[in-house]
C-alpha angles and dihedrals in degrees: 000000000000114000111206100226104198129228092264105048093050095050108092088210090075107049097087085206094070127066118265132175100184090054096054092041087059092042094054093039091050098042088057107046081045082056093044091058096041087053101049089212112214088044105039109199128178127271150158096215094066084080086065094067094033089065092038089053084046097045078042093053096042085045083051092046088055090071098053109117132222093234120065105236136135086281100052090043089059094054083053098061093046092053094056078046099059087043094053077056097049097051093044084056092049085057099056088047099048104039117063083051089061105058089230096119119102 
């Protein structure tokens, strides 16, 4: 008997239980450009979504952490980078969060 596995179940991107680079790259990008937008930049203006891609870019960055090896080689050195990366965008979304409920913006 032959069993028909569809596109999306044999793509690893998708299982959230395997490590997968590409997956927590789109997640932190996303997730920042979704923050961008909440937050209306120049302009920063208050708001409770802004939670929603904070914890995305955090759940992207430990995703990101999961594919780190215990040996130091190019590929472990890649991850690496990401993963300042995904905390550059952590702490830009921080910002976005914090700021307009401090009363520090112009």
């Amino acid at each position: 008997m032959v069993r028909s596995v569809g596109v999306l179940h044999s793509v690893r991107v998708f299982h959230p239980g395997q490590r997968s680079l590409v997956r927590s790259t789109v997640m932190a990008l996303g997730s920042f450009v979704t923050g961008f937008l909440i937050s209306g930049y120049p302009d920063l203006r208050r708001s409770p979504w802004m939670i929603v891609p904070v914890v995305v870019c955090a759940m992207a960055a430990l995703d990101t952490a999961r594919c780190m090896q215990k040996r130091w080689n190019f590929y472990h050195g890649a991850v690496l980078l990401l993963l300042y990366a995904d905390l550059m965008i952590l702490l830009m979304l921080t910002f976005f969060l914090v700021v307009p409920y401090s009363g520090l913006t112009l």
